[in-house]
LUMMARLUM-285065 format. One record per residue (C-alpha): residue in one letter; x, y, z. Coordinates in steps of 0.001 Angstrom, whole numbers, padded with zeros to 6 digits, always signed. Example, Ala and Ser with C-alpha at 12.3 -4.5 7.8 and 13.67 -1.06 7.14 Angstrom:
<recs>
a+012300-004500+007800/s+013670-001060+007140/
</recs>
This chain:
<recs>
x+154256+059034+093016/x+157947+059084+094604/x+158305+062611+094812/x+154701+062843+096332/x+155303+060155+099109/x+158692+061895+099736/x+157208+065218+099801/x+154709+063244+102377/x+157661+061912+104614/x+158823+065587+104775/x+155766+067365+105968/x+155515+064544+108937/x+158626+064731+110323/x+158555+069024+110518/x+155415+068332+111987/x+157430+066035+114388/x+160425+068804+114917/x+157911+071683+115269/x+156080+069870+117453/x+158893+068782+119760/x+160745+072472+119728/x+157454+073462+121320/x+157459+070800+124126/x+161271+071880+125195/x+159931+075471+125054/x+157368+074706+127603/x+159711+072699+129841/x+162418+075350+129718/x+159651+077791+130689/x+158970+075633+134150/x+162470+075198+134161/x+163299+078902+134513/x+160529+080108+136708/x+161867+081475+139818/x+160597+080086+143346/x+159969+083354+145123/x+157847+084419+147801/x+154096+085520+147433/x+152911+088972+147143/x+150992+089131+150323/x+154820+088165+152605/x+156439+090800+150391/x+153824+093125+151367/x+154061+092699+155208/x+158073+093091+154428/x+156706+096822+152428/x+154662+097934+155099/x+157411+097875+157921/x+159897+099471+155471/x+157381+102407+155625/x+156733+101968+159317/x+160434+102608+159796/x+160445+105624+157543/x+157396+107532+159042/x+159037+107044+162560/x+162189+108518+161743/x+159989+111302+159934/x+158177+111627+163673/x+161461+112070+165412/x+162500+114972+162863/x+159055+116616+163113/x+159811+116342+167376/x+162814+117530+167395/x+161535+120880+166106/x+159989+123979+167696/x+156690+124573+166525/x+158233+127637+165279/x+160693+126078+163541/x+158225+123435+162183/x+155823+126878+160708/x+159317+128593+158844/x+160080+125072+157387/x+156422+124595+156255/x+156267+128759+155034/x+159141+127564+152776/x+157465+124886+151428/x+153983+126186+150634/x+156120+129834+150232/x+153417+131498+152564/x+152842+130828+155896/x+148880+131685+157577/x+147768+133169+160737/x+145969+130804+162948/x+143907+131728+165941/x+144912+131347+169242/x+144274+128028+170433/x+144135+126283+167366/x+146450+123071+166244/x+149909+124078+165245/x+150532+122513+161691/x+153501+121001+163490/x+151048+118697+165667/x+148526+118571+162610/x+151414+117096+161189/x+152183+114435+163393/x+148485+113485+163650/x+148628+112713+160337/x+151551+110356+160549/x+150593+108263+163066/x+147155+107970+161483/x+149221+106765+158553/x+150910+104541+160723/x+147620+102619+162282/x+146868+102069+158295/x+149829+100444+157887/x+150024+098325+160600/x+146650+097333+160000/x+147698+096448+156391/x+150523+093943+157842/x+148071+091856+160217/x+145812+091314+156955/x+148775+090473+155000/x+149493+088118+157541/x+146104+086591+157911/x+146466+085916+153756/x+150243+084304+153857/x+149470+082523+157190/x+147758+079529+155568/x+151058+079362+152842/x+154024+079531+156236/x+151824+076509+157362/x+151724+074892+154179/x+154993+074951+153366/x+155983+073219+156950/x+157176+076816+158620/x+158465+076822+161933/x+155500+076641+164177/x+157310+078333+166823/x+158747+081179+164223/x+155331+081786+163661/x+154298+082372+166914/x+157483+084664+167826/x+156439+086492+164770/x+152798+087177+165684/x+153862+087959+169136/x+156585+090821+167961/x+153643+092320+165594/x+151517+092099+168475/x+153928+093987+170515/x+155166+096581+168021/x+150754+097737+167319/x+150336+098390+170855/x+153376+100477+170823/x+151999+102146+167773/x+148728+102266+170029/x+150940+104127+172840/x+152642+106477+170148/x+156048+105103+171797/x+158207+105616+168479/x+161240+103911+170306/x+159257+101082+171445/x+157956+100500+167831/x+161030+100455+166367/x+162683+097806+168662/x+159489+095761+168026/x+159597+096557+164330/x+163496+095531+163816/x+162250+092349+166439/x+159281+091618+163800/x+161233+092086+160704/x+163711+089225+162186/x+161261+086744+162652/x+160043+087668+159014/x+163043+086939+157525/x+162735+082712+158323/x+159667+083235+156434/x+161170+084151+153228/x+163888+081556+153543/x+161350+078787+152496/x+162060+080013+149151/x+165327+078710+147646/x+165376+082020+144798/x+164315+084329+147419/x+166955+086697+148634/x+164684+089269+151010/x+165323+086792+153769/x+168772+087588+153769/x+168166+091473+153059/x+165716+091589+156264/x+168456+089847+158600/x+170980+092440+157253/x+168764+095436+157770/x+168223+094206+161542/x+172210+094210+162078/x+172124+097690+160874/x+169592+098689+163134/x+170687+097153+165979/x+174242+098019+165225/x+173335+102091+165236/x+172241+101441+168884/x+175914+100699+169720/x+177115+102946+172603/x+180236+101946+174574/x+180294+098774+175926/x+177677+097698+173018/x+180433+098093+170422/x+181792+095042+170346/x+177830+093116+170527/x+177398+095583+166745/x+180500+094462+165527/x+179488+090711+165942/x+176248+091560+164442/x+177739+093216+161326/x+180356+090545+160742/x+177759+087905+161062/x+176265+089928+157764/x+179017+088343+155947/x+176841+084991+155544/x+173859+086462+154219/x+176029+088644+151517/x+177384+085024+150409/x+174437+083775+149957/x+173083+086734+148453/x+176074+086910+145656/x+175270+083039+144638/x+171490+083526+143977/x+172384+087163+142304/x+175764+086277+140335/x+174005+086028+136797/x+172328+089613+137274/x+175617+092056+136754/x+173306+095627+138096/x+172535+093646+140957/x+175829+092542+141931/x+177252+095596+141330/x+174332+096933+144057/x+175437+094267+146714/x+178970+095120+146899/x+177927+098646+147494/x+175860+097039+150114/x+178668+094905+151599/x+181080+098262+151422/x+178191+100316+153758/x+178530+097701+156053/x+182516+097356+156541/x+181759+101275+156820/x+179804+101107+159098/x+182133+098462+161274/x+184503+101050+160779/x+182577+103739+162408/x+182189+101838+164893/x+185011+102810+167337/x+184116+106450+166808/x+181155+106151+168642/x+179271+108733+167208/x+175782+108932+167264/x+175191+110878+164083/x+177553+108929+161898/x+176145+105894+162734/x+172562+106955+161569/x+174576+108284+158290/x+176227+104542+157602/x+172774+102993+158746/x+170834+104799+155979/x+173282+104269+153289/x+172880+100700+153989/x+169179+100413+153883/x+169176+102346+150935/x+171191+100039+149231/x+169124+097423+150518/x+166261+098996+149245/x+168265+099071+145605/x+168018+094513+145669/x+164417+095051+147121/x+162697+097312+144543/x+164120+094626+141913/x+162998+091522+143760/x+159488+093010+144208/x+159032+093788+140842/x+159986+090064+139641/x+156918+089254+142003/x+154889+091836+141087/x+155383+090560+137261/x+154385+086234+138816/x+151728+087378+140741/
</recs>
């Protein structure tokens, strides 16, 4: 009868333990999930990314003869047809199709907008951040509207700065930080004489956002090791600076949004994986 009762008091208290390991697991499981931003602000952040890539694409395709646009297309599909006279060259055929791209994606980012709206209100944004921020997209579609590619992309790097307060109302969030930095770049590659010393200030100020950046990332040793490649393009970059060329500016631009693009692809697929 003893053994029984003891065998009794045994059962009910790893009932009790089991129990109780379960509970922590749940609270460790709130504990660790991240605060980050929803899928549809992400999205908006996606679509510009892409807005800035098909208008450097434009440029390239411009910058070419339309004979020079047929030899590099001949290379690419290895024979190159006869068209009638009068008919579209593939070079504007081309281009047609990229800004047709570019109304989709625009379009995508005012219906992103119009589904993380009622969120930036809920969680107290800046009322007046909004507005600037609906203004700039406002401006940068009718530039897309105009086919003006360097009008969009002073509206776009405009718009991607007001997006960036946005994602700050998320403490685990770092694409607030990697938005402000990709504006500095851009801005910075538009330094000519006297606007050197305006793109130094901007890149120095970059130096914030990277300390931030290393705090919320210091656990994560792939990621770390991708923002100090990221803060090296930049001092690069400051560097090139007082060469003043054009061309090697674009060259330390890119290398720092691709790096950016490095923290991006692994913050969007954390929210890809919440959402």
């Amino acid at each position: 009868m003893r053994k029984s009762l003891n065998l009794l008091i045994i059962i009910i208290l790893s009932a009790i333990l089991v129990s109780c390991k379960k509970t922590g697991d749940k609270k460790d499981i709130k504990i660790q999930k991240k605060d980050n931003a929803p899928k549809s602000l992400a999205s908006i952040s996606e679509e510009f990314d892409k807005i800035f890539d098909s208008i450097k694409e434009i440029k390239e395709i411009e910058n070419l003869s339309p004979e020079e646009f047929e030899i590099l297309k001949s290379k690419e599909n290895e024979k190159e047809k006869e068209k009638p006279e009068g008919q579209a060259t593939e070079k504007d055929k081309e281009l047609t199709k990229t800004w047709k791209d570019i109304d989709e994606k625009v379009e995508k980012i005012h219906k992103s907008w119009n589904d993380y709206e009622v969120e930036a209100i809920k969680k107290s944004a800046n009322p007046v951040k909004i507005k600037e921020f609906k203004q700039n997209l406002n401006l940068c579609t009718k530039a897309i509207e105009n086919r003006n590619s360097n009008d969009i992309l002073d509206k776009s790097r405009k718009s991607i700065l007001s997006l960036s307060s946005f994602f700050d109302l998320y403490k685990d969030e770092i694409n607030g930080d990697l938005l402000k930095i990709k504006y500095a770049a851009y801005q910075a590659n538009l330094a000519e004489g006297n606007n050197e010393e305006e793109a130094k200030k901007l890149l120095d100020a970059t130096g914030e956002s990277i300390t931030r950046l290393r705090q919320k990332l210091s656990e994560d040793k792939e990621k770390t090791k991708n923002l100090d490649k990221l803060n090296l393009s930049i001092s690069d970059m400051k560097e090139s600076l007082k060469e003043g060329n054009k061309k090697v500016l674009e060259l330390k631009r890119d290398i720092i949004i691709d790096n950016i693009k490095l923290l991006h692809r692994g913050q969007f697929s954390l929210q890809s994986n919440l959402w």
